[in-house]
C-alpha atoms as a printed R data frame, in Angstrom:
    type eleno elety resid chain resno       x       y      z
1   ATOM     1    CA   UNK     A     1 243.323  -0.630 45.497
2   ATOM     2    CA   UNK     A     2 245.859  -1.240 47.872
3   ATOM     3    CA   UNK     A     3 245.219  -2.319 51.165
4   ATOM     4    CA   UNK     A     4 247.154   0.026 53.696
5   ATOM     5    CA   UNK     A     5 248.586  -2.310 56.209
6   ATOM     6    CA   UNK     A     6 250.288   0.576 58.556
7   ATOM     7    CA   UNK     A     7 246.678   2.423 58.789
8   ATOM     8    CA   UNK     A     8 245.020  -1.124 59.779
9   ATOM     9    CA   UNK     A     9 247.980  -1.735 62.398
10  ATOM    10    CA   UNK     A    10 247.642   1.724 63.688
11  ATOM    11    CA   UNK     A    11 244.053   1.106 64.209
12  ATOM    12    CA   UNK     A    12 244.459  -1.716 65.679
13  ATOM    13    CA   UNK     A    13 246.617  -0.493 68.163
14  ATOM    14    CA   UNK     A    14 243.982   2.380 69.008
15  ATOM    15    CA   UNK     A    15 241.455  -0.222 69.582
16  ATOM    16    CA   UNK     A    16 243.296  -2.364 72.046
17  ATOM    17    CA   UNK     A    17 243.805   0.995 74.031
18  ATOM    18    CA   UNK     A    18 240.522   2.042 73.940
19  ATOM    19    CA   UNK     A    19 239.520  -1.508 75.547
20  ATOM    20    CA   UNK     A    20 242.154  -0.547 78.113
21  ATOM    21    CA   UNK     A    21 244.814  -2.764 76.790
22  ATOM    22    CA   UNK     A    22 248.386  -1.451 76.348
23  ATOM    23    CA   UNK     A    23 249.314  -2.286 72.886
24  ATOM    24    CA   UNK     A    24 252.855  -2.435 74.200
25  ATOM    25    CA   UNK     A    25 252.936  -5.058 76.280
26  ATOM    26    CA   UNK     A    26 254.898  -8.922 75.086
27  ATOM    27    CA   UNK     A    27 251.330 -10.399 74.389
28  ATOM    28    CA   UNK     A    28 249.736  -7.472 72.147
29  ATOM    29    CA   UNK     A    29 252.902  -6.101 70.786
30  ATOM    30    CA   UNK     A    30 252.838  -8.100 67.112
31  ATOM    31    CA   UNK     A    31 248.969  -7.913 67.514
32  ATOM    32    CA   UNK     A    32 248.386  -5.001 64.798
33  ATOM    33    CA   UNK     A    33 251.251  -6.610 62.717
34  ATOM    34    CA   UNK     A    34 248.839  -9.956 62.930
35  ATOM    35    CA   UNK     A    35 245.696  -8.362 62.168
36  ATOM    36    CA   UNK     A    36 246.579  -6.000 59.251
37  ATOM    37    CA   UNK     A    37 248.171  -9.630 57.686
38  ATOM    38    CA   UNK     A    38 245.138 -11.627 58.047
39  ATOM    39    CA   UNK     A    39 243.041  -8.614 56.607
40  ATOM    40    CA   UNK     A    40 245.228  -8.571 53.439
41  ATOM    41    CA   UNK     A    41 244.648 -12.545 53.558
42  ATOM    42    CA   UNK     A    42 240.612 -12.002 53.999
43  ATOM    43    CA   UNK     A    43 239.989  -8.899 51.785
44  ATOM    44    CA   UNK     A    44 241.903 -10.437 48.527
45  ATOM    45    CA   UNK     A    45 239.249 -10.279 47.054
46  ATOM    46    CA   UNK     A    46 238.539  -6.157 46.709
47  ATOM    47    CA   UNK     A    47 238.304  -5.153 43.279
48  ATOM    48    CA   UNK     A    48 238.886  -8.592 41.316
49  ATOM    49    CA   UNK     A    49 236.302  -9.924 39.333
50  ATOM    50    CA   UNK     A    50 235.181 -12.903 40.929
51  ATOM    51    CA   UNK     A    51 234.706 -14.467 37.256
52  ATOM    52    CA   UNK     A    52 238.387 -13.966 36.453
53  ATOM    53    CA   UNK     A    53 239.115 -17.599 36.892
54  ATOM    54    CA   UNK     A    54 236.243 -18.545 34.322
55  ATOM    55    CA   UNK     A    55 236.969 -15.798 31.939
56  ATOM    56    CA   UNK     A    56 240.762 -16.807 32.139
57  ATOM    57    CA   UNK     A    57 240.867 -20.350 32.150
58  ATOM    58    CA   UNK     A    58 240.789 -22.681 29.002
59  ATOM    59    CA   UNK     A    59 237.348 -24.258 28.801
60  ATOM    60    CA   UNK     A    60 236.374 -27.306 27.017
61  ATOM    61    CA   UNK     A    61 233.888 -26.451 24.085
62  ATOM    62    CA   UNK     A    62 231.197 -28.382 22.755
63  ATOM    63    CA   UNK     A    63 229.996 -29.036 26.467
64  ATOM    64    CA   UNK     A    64 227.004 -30.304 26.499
65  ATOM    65    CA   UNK     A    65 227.753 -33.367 23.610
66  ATOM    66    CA   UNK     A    66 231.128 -34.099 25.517
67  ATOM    67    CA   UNK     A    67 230.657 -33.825 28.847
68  ATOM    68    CA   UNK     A    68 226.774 -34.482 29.878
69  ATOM    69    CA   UNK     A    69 223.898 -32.309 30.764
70  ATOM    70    CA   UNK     A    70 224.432 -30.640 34.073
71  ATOM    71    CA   UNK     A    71 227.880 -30.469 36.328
72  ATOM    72    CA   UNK     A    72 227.434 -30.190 40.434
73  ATOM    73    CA   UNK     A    73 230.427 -29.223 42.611
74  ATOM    74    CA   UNK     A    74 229.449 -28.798 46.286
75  ATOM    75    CA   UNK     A    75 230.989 -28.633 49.748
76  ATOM    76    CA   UNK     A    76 233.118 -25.788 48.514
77  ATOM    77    CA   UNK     A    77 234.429 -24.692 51.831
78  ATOM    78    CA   UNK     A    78 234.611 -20.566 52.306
79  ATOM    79    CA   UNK     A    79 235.030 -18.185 54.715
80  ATOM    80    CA   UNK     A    80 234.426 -14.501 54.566
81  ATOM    81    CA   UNK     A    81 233.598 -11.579 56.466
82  ATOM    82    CA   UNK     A    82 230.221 -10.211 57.290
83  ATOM    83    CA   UNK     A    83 230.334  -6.536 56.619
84  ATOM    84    CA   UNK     A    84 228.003  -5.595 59.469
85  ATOM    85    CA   UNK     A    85 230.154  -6.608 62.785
86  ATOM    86    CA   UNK     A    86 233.522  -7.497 60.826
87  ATOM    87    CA   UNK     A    87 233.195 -10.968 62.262
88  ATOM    88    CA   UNK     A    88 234.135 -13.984 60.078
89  ATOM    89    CA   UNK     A    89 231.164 -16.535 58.928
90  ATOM    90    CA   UNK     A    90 232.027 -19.521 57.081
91  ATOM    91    CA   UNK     A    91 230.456 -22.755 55.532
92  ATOM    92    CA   UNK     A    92 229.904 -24.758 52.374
93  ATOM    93    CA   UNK     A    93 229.067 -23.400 48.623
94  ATOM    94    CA   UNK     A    94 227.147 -25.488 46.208
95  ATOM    95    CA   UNK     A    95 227.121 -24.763 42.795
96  ATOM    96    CA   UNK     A    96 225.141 -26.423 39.869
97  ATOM    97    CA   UNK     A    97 225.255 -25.725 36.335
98  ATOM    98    CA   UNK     A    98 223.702 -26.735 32.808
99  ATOM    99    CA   UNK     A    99 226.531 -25.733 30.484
100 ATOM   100    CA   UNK     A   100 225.897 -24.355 26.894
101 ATOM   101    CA   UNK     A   101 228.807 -24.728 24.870
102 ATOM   102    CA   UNK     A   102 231.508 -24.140 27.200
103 ATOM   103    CA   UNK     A   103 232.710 -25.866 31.092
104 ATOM   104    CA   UNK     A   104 235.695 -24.877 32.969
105 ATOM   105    CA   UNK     A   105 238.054 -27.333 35.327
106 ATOM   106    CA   UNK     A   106 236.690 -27.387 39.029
107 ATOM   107    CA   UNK     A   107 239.080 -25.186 40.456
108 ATOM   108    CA   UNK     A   108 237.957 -22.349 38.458
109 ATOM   109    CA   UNK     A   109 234.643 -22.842 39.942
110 ATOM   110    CA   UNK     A   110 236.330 -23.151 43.337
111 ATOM   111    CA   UNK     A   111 238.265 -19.816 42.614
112 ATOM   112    CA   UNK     A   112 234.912 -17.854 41.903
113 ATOM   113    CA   UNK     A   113 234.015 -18.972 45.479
114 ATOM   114    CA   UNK     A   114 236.844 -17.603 47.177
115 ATOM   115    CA   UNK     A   115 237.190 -14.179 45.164
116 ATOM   116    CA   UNK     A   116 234.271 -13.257 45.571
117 ATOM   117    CA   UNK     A   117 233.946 -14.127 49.879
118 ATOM   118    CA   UNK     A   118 237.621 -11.989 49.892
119 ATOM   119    CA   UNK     A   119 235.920  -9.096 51.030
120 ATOM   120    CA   UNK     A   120 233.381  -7.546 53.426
121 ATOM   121    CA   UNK     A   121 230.136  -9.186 52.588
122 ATOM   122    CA   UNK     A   122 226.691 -10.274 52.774
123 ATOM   123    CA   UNK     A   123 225.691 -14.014 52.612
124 ATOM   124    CA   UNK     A   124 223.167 -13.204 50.600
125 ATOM   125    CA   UNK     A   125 225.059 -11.007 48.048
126 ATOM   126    CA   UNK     A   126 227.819 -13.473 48.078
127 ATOM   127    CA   UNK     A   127 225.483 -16.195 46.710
128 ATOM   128    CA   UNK     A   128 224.310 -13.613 43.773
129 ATOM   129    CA   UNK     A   129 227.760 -12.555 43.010
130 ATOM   130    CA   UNK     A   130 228.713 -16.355 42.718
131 ATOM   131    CA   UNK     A   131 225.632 -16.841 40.678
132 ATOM   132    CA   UNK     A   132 226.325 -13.675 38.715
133 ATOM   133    CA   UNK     A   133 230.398 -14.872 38.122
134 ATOM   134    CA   UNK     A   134 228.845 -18.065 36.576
135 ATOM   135    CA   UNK     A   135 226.965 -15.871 34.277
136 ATOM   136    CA   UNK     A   136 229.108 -13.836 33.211
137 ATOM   137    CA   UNK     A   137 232.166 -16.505 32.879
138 ATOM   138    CA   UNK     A   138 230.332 -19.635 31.577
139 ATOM   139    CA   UNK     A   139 227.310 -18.371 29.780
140 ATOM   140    CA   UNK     A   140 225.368 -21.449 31.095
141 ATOM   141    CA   UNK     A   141 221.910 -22.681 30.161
142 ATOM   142    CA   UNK     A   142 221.405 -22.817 33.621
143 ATOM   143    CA   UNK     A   143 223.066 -21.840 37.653
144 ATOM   144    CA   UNK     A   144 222.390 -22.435 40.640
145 ATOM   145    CA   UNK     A   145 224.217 -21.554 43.983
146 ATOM   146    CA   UNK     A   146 223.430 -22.710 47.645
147 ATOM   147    CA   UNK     A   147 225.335 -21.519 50.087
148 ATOM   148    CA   UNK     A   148 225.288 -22.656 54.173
149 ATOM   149    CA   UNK     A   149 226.804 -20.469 56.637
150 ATOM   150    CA   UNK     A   150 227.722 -20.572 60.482
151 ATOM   151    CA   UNK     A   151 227.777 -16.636 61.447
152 ATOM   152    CA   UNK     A   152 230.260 -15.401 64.180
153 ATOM   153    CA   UNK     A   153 227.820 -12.572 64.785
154 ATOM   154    CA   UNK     A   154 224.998 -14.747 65.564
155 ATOM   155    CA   UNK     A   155 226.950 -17.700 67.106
156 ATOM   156    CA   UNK     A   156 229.671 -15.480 68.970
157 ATOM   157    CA   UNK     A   157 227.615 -12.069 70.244
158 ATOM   158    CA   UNK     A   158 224.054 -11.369 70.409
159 ATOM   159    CA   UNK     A   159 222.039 -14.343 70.217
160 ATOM   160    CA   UNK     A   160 225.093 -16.827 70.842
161 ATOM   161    CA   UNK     A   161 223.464 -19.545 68.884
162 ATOM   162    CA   UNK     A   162 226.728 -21.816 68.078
163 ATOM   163    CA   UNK     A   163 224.504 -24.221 65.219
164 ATOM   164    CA   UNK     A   164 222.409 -22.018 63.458
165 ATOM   165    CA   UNK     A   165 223.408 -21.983 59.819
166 ATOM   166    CA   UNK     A   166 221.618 -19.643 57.374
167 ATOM   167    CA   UNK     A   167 221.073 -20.550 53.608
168 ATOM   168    CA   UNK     A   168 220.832 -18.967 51.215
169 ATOM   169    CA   UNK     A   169 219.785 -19.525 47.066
170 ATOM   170    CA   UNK     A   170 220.409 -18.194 43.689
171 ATOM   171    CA   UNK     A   171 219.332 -19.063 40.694
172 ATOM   172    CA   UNK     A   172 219.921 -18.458 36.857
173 ATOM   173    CA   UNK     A   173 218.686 -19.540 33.395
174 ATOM   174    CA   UNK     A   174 216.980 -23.015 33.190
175 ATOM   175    CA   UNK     A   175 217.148 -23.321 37.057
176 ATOM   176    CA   UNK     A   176 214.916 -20.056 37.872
177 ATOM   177    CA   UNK     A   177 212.030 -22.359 36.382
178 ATOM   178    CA   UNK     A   178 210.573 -24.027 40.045
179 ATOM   179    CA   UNK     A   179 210.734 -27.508 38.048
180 ATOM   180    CA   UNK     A   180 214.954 -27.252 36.892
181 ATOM   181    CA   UNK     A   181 215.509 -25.435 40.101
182 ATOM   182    CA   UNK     A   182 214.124 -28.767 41.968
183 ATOM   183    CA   UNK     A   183 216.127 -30.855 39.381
184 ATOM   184    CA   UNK     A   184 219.424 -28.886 40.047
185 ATOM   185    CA   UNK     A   185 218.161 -29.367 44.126
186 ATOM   186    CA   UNK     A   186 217.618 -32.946 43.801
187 ATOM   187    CA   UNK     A   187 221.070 -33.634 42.136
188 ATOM   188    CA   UNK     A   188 222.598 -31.602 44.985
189 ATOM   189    CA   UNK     A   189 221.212 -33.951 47.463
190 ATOM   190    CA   UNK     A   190 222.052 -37.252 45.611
191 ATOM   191    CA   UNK     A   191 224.639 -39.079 47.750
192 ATOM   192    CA   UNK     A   192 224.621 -36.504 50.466
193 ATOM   193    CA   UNK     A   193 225.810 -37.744 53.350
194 ATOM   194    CA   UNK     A   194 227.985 -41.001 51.949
């Protein structure tokens, strides 16, 4: 699906004369033309499969003789936004996995990340979509996704709280197990902060 870029800029323009802006004037008049461009920027992600980049990249088989017994990419930086207020939140994805007989290059896993935050969302769906991706694309013995958020609807409106960060977990495989979850936890915080 297309996204309609005259409908968003016509809205747009409704909304800054409903606050009693005139849409007209030198400061506002590119404003819709703005905002319907960033939306096609943060809604990319509509209606692609965020384990494209998995299912189409060339992986390297025979993972876990080659290539050891569990791979960790984190500080994935994302932004998305939250379907509730349409304000942006943004933060850090973590992912750990225990591969079976196929890994991917680190951008792929970086690509899952950002497909699937293109789009109105949840935190907490987000992380099961990413976890879901990794599923679905790697076939791992084993995921795990943390993901820590800053939300413009609870820094920005309501209760203004600038720091608050909300995490959230997911977990597949080998790492749903409280004792490989902790394993794929522990390797997450090795060298954190260095």
């Amino acid at each position: 699906m297309a996204i309609d870029v005259g409908r968003i800029e016509a809205a747009v323009a409704e909304i800054l004369a409903a606050i009693g802006e005139d849409p007209s004037r030198d400061g506002l008049r590119r404003t819709p033309e703005r905002v319907a461009a960033t939306a096609v920027e943060l809604f990319a992600g509509i209606d692609v499969d965020p384990a494209t980049p998995l299912l189409q990249t060339q992986g390297f088989d025979g993972a876990v003789e080659r290539f050891g017994e569990l791979i960790a990419l984190r500080g994935i930086a994302f932004r998305s936004v939250c379907e509730h207020h349409l304000l942006p939140f943004h933060g850090t994805a973590s992912i750990v996995y225990r591969p079976a007989e196929r890994i991917v290059g680190l951008g792929a896993l970086t690509r899952v990340v950002e497909i699937a935050a293109a789009r109105p969302q949840l935190q907490e769906r987000l992380t099961e979509q990413i976890a879901d991706a990794l599923e679905h694309g790697l076939h791992p013995r084993g995921a795990l996704v943390v993901l820590e958020a800053v939300h413009g609807c609870v820094s920005d409106r309501g209760p203004r709280q600038e720091r608050a960060e909300t995490v959230t977990l997911a977990a597949r495989g080998d790492f749903a197990d409280p004792a490989g979850r902790a394993e794929a936890i522990a390797l997450l915080g090795a060298g954190a902060g260095t």
